[in-house]
N, C-alpha and C positions, 0 to 999 in steps of 0.2 A: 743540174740543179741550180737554182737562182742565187749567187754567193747573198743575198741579203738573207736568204733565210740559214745560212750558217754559221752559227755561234763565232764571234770574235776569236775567242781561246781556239778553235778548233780552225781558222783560218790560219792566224800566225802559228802553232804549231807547223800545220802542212803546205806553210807558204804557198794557199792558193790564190793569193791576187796576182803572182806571176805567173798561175795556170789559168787564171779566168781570160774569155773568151767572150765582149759583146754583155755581159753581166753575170756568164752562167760559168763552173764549172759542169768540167765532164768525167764522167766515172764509168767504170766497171763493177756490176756486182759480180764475187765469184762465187758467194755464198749463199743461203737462205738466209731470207731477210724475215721475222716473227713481224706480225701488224699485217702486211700484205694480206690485200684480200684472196690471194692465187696461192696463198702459204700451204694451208687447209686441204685444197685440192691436190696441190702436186705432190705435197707429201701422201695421201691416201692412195695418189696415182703409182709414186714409188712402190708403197708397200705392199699394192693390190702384184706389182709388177715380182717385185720378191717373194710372197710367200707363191703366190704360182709356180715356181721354181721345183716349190718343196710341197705341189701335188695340191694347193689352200684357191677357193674361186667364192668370187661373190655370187649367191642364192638369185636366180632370175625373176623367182617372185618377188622373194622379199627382198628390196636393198639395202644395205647396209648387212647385212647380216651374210657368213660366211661359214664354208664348209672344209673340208676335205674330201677329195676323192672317191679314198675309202675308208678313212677313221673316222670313229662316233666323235666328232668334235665338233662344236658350234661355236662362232666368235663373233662377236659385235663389237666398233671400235666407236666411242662417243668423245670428241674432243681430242684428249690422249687417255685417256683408260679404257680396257679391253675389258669385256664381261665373257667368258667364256664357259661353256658348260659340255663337260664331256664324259665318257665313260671310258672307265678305265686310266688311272695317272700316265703311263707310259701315253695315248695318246695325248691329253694335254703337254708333256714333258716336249713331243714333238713337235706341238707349234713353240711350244717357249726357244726349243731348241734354233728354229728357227727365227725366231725374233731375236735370240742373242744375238745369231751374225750378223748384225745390223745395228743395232742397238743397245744400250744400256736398259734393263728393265728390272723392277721389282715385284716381289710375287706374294699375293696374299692368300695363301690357302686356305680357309673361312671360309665355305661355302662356294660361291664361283671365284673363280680369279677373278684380284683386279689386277692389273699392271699398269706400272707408273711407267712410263718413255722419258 
């Protein structure tokens, strides 16, 4: 990154003019970065990768829209909220189940779930 486009305070904090290189510092992301436009995708790419796990596939007609295997459960994910519609609680309790090991979520019983990530 160009040291001109880094905040002064956040230079001298991290004493990067005796890491700059030519004008640029150099970094490692080890994190998710939110803004990135690759943000969106990799995270849905994770979470398509995990609920598979626990038996969950995206609908080949419709995409965006997901199933299970063998439980009546239906999920769509828009942004971060889940609209989910299923029969019988113990099957939606299953996908929650499995979105807790992974995440922090919150649950609105009203009608379909929504869940907040």
């Amino acid at each position: 990154m160009a040291i001109k486009l880094i905040p002064e305070e956040i230079i001298q904090q991290y004493d990067l003019r005796n890491k700059c290189k030519n004008g640029f510092v150099y970094m490692q992301i080890e994190k998710g970065m939110y803004g990135i436009p690759q943000a969106g995708i990799l995270a849905n790419k994770l979470l398509r990768e995990q609920l598979a796990k626990r038996g969950y596939f995206e609908l080949p007609h419709t995409p965006g829209v997901c199933t299970h295997v063998h439980r009546p459960v239906w999920f769509t994910l828009v942004v971060d909220d889940f609209g989910i519609k299923f029969v019988g609680k113990e099957h939606a309790q299953h996908l929650l189940d499995a979105l807790k090991e992974h995440d922090a979520i919150k649950t609105d019983w009203g009608g379909w779930i929504v869940l907040w990530c």
